[in-house]
C-alpha positions as CSV (number, residue, x, y, z in Angstrom):
1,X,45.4,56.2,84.4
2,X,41.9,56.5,85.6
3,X,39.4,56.9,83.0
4,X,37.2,59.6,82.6
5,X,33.8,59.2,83.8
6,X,31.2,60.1,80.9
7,X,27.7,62.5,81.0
8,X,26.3,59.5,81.8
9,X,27.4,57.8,84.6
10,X,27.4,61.7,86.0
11,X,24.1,61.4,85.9
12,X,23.2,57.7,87.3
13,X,25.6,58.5,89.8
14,X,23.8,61.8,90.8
15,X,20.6,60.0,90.9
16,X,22.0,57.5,93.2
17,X,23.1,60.2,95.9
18,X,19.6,61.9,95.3
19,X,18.2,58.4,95.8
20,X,20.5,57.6,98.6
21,X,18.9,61.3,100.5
22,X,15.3,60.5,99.6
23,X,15.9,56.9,101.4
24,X,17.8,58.4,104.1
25,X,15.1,60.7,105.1
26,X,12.4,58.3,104.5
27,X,13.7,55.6,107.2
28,X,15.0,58.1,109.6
29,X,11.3,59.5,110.1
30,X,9.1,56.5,110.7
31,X,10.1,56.7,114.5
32,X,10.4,60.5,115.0
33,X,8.3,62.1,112.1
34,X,10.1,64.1,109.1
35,X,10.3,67.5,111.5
36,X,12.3,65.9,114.1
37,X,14.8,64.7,111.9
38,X,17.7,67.0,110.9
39,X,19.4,67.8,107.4
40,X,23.2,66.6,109.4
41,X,21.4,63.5,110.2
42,X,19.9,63.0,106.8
43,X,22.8,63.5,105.3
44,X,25.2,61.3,107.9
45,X,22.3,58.5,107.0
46,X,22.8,58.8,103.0
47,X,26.6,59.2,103.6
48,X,27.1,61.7,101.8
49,X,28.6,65.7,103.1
50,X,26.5,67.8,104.5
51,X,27.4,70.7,101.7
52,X,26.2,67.7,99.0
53,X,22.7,67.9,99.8
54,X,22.3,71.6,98.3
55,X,23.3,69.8,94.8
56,X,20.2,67.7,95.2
57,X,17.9,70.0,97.1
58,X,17.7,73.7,98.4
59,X,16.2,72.4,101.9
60,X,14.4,70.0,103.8
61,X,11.5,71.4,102.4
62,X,12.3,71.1,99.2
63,X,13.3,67.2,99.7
64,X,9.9,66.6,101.5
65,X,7.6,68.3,98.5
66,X,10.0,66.0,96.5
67,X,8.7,62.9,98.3
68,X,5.5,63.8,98.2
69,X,5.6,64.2,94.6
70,X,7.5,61.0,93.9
71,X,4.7,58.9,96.5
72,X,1.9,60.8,94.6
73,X,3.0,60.2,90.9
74,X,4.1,56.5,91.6
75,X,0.9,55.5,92.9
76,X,-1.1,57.5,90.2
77,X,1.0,55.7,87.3
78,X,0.7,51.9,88.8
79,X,-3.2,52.8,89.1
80,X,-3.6,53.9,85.5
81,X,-1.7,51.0,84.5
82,X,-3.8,48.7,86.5
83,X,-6.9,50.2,84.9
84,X,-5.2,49.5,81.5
85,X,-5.4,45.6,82.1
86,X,-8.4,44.9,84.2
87,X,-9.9,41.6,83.0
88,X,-13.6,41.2,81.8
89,X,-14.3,39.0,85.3
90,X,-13.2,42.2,87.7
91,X,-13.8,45.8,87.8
92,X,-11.9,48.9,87.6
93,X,-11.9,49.1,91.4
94,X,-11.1,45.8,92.2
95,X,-8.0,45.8,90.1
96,X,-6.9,49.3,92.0
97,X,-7.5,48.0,95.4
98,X,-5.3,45.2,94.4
99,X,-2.4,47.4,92.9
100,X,-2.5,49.5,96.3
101,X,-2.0,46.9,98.4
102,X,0.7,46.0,96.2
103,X,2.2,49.7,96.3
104,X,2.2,49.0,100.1
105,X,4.0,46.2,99.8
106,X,7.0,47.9,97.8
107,X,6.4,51.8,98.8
108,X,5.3,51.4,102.7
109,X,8.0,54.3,103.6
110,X,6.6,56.9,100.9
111,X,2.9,56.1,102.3
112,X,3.9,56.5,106.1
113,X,5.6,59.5,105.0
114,X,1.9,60.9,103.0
115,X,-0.4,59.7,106.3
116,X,2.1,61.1,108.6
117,X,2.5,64.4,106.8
118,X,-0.8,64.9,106.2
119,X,-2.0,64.8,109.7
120,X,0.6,66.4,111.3
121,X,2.9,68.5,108.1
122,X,3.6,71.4,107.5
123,X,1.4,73.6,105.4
124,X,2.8,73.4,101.8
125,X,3.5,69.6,102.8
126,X,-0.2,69.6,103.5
127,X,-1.3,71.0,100.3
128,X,0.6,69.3,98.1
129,X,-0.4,65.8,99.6
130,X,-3.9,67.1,99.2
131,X,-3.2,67.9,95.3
132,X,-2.0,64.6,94.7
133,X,-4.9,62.9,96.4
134,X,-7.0,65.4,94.3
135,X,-5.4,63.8,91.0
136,X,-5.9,60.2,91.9
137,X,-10.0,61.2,92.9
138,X,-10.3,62.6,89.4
139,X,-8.4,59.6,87.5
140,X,-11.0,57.1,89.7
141,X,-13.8,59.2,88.8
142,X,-12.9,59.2,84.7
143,X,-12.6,55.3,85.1
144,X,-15.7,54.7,87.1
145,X,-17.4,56.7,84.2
146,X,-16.1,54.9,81.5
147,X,-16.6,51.4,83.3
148,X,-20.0,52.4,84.1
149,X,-20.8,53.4,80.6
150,X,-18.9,50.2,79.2
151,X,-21.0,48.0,81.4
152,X,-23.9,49.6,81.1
153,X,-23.9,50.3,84.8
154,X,-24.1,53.6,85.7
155,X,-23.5,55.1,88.7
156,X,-24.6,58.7,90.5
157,X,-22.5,61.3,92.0
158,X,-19.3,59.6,90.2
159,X,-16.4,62.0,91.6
160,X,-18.0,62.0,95.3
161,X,-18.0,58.2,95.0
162,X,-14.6,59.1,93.7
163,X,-13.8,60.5,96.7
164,X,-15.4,58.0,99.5
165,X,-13.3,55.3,97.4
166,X,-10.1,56.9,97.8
167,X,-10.6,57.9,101.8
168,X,-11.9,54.3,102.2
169,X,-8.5,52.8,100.7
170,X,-6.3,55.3,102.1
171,X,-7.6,55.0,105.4
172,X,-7.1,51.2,105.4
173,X,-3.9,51.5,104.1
174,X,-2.8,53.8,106.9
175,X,-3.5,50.6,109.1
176,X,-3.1,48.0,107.3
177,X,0.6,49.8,107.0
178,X,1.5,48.3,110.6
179,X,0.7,44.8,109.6
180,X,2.7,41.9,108.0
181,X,2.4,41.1,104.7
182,X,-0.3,38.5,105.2
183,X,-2.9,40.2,107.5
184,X,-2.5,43.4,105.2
185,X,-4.0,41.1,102.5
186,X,-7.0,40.3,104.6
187,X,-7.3,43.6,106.0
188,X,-7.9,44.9,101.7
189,X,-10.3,42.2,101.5
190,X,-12.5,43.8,103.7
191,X,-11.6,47.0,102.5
192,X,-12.5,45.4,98.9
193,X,-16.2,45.0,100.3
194,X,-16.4,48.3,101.5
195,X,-16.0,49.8,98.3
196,X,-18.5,47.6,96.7
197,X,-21.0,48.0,99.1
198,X,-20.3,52.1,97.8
199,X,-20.6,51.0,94.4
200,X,-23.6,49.3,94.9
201,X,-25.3,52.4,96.4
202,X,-23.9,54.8,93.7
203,X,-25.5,52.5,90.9
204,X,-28.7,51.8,92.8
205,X,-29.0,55.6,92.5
206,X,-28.2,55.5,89.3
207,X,-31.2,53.2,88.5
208,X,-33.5,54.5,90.3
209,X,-33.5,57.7,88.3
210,X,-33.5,55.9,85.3
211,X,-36.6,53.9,86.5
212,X,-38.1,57.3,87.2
213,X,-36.9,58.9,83.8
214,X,-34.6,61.6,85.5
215,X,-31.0,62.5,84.7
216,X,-28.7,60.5,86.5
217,X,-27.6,62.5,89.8
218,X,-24.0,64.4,89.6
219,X,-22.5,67.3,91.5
220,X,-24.1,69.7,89.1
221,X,-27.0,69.0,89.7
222,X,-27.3,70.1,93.1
């Protein structure tokens, strides 16, 4: 007599179909982008019934803003993490670029799907990459604050330097995507002193209104 399956292995097993979709969909649209790519086929690729899906998602829309949500929030916890750990020898941004290349290493099919969606997506798919993107400026922002202040370094304009940061990396990362393993690495390294070379402007600012007795330049100012 076959036993009974219990509330829990329901579960696990319903997050394993769900996983199962969410993988499906990710590797069919490297080569043809997410809007080429059908629900029959996403659903033939998971092995699952085409009727299944709706017990997981409402559409294909639904499953991409799912992605995107599951990229964004991945990404955003490894980096606070990282933050959380950073050594007195290395800074706040070093340790990020480090854990992004890293996130590239295990998550290369959720940041295809964010590069590719954000150029060429559709609308909500669009906004809700930008939202996520949004979050991670404002975490960086918080922690260049706090590092600055820590240090007694502090730096000007922190949420625009914020935002060049995070286009620097993400714009690397888009290429370095392509490469192997090794020549990614090397690729961040220069991507490492591209963001210092930012720093090191944002905190020359910093000091030179200091030298002049001013307050320290910020968007509100302006």
């Amino acid at each position: 007599m076959t036993k009974p399956s219990t509330s829990g292995e329901r579960t696990e097993k319903k997050k394993a179909v769900r996983r199962n979709i969410v993988n499906a969909a990710l590797n069919l649209c490297k080569d043809k982008g997410y809007s080429g790519v059908s629900l029959r086929e996403i659903t033939r690729e998971a092995g699952i019934a085409a009727p299944s899906f709706y017990n997981h998602f409402t559409d294909l829309e639904d499953l991409g803003l799912a992605i995107i949500d599951e990229a964004g929030l991945t990404l955003r916890q490894l980096l606070r993490r990282a933050r959380k750990t950073v050594d007195q020898d290395e800074t706040i941004i070093q340790r990020s670029v480090d854990t992004f290349n890293r996130y590239l290493d295990a998550n290369g099919e959720f940041f295809h799907f964010i590069v590719a969606e954000r150029i060429g997506g559709i609308k909500p798919f669009k906004s809700a990459i930008e939202r996520e993107i949004s979050h991670i400026i404002e975490d960086v922002a918080e922690s260049l604050e706090e590092e600055g202040r820590r240090k007694n370094r502090p730096i000007a304009y922190p949420v625009y330097v914020a935002d060049l940061i995070v286009s620097c990396v993400f714009n690397a990362g888009a290429t370095a995507l392509h490469l192997s393993s090794t020549k990614r690495r090397k690729y961040m390294e220069k991507t490492d002193i591209q963001v210092k070379m930012i720093l090191f402007g944002a905190e020359s600012l910093a000091a030179r209104a200091i030298q002049k007795d001013l307050p320290i330049p910020d968007i509100e100012d302006k």
